[in-house]
C-alpha positions, 0 to 999 in steps of 0.5 A: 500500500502506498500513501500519497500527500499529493499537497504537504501542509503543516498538519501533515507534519508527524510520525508514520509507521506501517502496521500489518495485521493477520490473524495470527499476529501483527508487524510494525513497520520502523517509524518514519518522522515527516518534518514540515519545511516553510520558508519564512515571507521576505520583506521587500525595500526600495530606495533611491540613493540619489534622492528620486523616491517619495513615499505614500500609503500604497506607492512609491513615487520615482522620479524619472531619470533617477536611480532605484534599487529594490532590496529582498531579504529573508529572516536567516533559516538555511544558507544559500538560496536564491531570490527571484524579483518577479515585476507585475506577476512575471520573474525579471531577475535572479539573484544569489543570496548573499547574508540573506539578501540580495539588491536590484538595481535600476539606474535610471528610471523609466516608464517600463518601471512602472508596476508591482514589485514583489520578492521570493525566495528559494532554496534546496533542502535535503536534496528538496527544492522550497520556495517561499511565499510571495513578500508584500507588494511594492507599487512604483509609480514614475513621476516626471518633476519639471523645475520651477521657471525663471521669471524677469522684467526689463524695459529696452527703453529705460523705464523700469524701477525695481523695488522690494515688492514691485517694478514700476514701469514709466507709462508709454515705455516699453517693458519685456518679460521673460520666462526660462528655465534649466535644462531637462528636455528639449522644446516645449512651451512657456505660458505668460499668466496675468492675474491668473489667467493665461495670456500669451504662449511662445515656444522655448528657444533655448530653454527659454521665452520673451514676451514684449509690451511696446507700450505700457499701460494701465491695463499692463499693470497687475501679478505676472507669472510663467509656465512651463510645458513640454511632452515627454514620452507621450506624457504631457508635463506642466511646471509648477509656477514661477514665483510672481512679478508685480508690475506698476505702471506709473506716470511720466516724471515730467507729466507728474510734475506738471500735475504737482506744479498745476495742483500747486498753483490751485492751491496757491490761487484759492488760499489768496482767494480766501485770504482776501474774502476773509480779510474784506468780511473783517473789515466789513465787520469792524466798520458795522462793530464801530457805527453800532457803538454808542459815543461820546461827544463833548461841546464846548460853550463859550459865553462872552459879556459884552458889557464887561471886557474884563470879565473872564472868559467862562468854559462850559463843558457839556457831556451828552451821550448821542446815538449816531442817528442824532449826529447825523441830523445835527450836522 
């Protein structure tokens, strides 16, 4: 009789013996020890020595062109062994195992990369060949990162004036805003934003583009910003924003000085005006404050006795308080 486990698992585990029965007696067979071998789970890594990996709760972000390297270990059991790196369900690479683990490298990160990561071990014992269960996936994403772009004002003409917060700009002058960045892949578009929306887009030449304003206006002035656009390998990518140029537009000196000379002179003109009204309603005031006030007037009376020449000359002096109407009438 044979006995055949055509799956082993753990409960198997155990000693067998045969056991052979007549009806004169019974005979036991040697007792043979069946051990159960399971290999541990591996545990899986990545990295990136070059600074390329962000991590998140269920992936792992590469960015492409940079390096990556996935790492497979095991708790120690026997020695030796092998592991294999299997990508979306499919073994892509051996290798030995050394100290229990063993790294695959990828130097530069492409899209091809992009998938599930997962690690098993393998290894022959007592002439059997054991693998491990799967380890835990690994989802790697490749991200493409563009820089952030350049963002500078000038005026061909001379009239820009540079400030902590702001650039003024002299109306009527012309000014040229232009966008570049460093170098990551060919061609590609720059888009001018003002105020938030998009109002302008140049090819890159150079890994840059310039936007002219001939004449500066008041409708010029508010927040301006760039962005960069380019495809690579079917993927369309957009920089994140340039930091933002506030632009002003101001007036001429010349023109703004005659504003100032004209506002002076008005000024000047309407404090003579109301220094002359107020003076004539002052004098207007004293004269009617000096007829309405009652005064004192004094009559000398002479009288002379023509029958005594020697006789002195007598003063009478007679105070009367008059109003003006009785002066008038006296006179």
């Amino acid at each position: 009789m044979t006995l055949t486990l055509p799956r082993v698992t753990p409960t198997d585990e155990g000693q067998f013996s045969c056991h052979l029965e007549t009806q004169n007696s019974t005979t036991h067979s040697n007792t043979v020890n069946i051990s159960i071998v399971k290999l541990n789970q591996p545990r899986i890594v990545l990295t990136s020595p070059d600074g390329g990996l962000a991590r998140f709760a269920e992936r792992s972000e590469i960015t492409r062109g940079h390096s990556f390297i996935i790492t497979c270990s095991i708790s120690p059991q026997y020695p030796g062994g092998v592991f294999h790196l299997t990508f979306s369900g499919s073994n892509i690479d051996t290798k030995p195992a050394v100290n229990h683990s063993a790294s695959f490298l990828f130097p530069v990160a492409e899209f091809r990369h992009q998938g599930n990561y997962s690690c098993v071990y393998q290894v022959d014992v007592v002439s059997h060949n054991l693998s491990s269960p799967s380890s835990m996936p690994v989802t790697v994403i490749i991200q493409l990162k563009l820089n952030q772009p350049r963002i500078f004002l000038t005026s061909p003409d001379g009239g820009l004036a540079r400030f902590a917060e702001r650039s003024d700009i002299t109306r009527g002058h012309s000014f040229i805003i232009t966008c570049s960045i460093s170098p990551q892949y060919p061609g590609g578009v720059f888009h001018l934003t003002f105020s938030g929306s998009n109002i302008d887009t140049k090819p890159a030449v150079n890994h840059s583009a310039s936007f002219l304003f001939p004449v500066a206006e008041y409708k010029h002035q508010g927040i301006y910003s760039c962005v960069y656009q380019v495809e690579v390998a079917s993927h369309n990518l957009s920089s994140p924003s340039s930091m933002p140029v506030t632009v002003i537009i101001k007036l001429p000196s010349l023109l703004l000085c005659l504003v100032a000379a004209r506002s002076l002179v008005l000024f000047l003109v309407t404090l003579a005006v109301v220094c002359v009204v107020y003076r004539r309603r002052r004098g207007a005031m004293q004269l009617e404050a000096h007829i309405q006030t009652p005064m004192t007037v004094r009559f000398r009376n002479h009288h002379v006795d023509s029958d005594h020449d020697d006789e002195e000359e007598e003063e009478e002096q007679v105070y009367k308080n008059i109003k003006p109407e009785d002066t008038m009438e006296t006179q």
